[in-house]
C-alpha positions in Angstrom: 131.2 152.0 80.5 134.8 152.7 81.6 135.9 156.0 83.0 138.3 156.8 80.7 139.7 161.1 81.4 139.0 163.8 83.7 139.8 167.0 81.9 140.8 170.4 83.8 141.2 173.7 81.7 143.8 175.6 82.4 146.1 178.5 80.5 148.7 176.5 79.4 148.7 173.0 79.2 152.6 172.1 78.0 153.5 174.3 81.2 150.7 172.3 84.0 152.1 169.2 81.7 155.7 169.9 82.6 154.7 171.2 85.8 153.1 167.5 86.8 156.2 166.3 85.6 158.1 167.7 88.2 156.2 168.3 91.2 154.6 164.5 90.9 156.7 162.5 88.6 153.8 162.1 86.1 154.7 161.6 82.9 153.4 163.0 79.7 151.1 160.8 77.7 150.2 163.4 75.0 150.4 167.0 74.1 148.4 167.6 70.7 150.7 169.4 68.3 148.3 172.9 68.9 149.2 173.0 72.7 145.6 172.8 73.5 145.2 169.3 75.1 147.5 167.0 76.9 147.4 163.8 79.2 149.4 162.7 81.5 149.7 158.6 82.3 147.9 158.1 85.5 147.0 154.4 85.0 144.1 153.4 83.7 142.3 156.9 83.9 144.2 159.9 82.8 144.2 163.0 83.8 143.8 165.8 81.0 144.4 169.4 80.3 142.6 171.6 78.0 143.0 175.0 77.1 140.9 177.4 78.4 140.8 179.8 75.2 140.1 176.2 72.9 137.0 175.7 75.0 136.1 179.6 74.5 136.8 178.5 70.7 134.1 176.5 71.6 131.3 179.2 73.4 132.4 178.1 76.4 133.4 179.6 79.2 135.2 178.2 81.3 136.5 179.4 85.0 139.6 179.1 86.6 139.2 177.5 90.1 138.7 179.0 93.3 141.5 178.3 95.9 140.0 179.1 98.9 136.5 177.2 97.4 137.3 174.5 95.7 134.5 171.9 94.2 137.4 169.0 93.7 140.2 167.3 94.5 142.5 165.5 92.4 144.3 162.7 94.7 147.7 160.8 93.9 148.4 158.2 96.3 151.8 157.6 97.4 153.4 155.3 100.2 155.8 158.5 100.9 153.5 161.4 101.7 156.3 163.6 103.3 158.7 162.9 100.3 155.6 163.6 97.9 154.6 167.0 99.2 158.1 167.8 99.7 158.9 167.5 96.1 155.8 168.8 94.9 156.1 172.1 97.3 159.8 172.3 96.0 158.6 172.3 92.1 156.1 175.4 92.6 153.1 174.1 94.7 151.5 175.8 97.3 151.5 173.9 100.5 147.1 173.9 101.7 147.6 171.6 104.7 150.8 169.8 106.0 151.3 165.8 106.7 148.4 164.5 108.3 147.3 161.1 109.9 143.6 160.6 109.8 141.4 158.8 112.4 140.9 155.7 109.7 144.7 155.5 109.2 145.3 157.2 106.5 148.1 159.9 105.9 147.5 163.2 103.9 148.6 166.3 102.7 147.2 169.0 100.4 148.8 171.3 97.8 147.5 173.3 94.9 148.9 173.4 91.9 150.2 176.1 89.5 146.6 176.7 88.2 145.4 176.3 91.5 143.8 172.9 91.7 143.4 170.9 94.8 145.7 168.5 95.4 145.8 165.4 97.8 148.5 163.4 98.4 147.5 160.7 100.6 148.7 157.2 101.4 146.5 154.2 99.4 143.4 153.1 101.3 143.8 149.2 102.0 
């Protein structure tokens, strides 16, 4: 088996779409002609979007996320941390917790995004 998507729901996926775009410098993989589901290229795992009111199409019900709780991160590793969060903080995110170097080396930062997801930007792990 290969782990091929992570999907998050949100309200509007050509707007988080556009919104990675920016704040990232992800680029848009797909948007499916209905505006209900999108990827963005991430390498060899992308990261989806799915429309909350499709998946209530579907009798599901499906929550946004709790800022101050969350039960996941999504990570983008970057050699620039402070550029990353700068940029990202500048297209609309919410600054979580500022650049930090960890006691294994590592640097990190947390945002959330527009539909307030977790965000960690962080250096790679070598």
């Amino acid at each position: 088996m290969n782990f091929g998507y992570t999907i998050l729901y949100v309200e509007n996926v050509a707007a988080t779409l556009a919104f990675y775009q920016q704040a990232f410098g992800l680029n848009q993989r797909f948007l499916h002609e209905s505006g209900g589901y999108g990827e963005l290229e991430t390498g060899a795992t992308a990261l989806a979007f799915a429309s909350r009111d499709m998946l209530r199409e579907m009798h599901k019900n499906p929550r946004p996320p709790i800022v101050d709780a969350p039960s996941f991160e999504i990570a983008l590793t970057t050699d620039n941390v402070t550029d990353a969060l700068k940029r990202s903080v500048d297209a609309g995110a919410t600054l979580v917790q500022d650049v930090k170097v960890m006691p294994w080396g590592q640097t990190i930062a947390y945002v959330s995004d527009l539909n307030g997801f977790l965000v960690e930007l962080c250096t790679p792990m070598s």
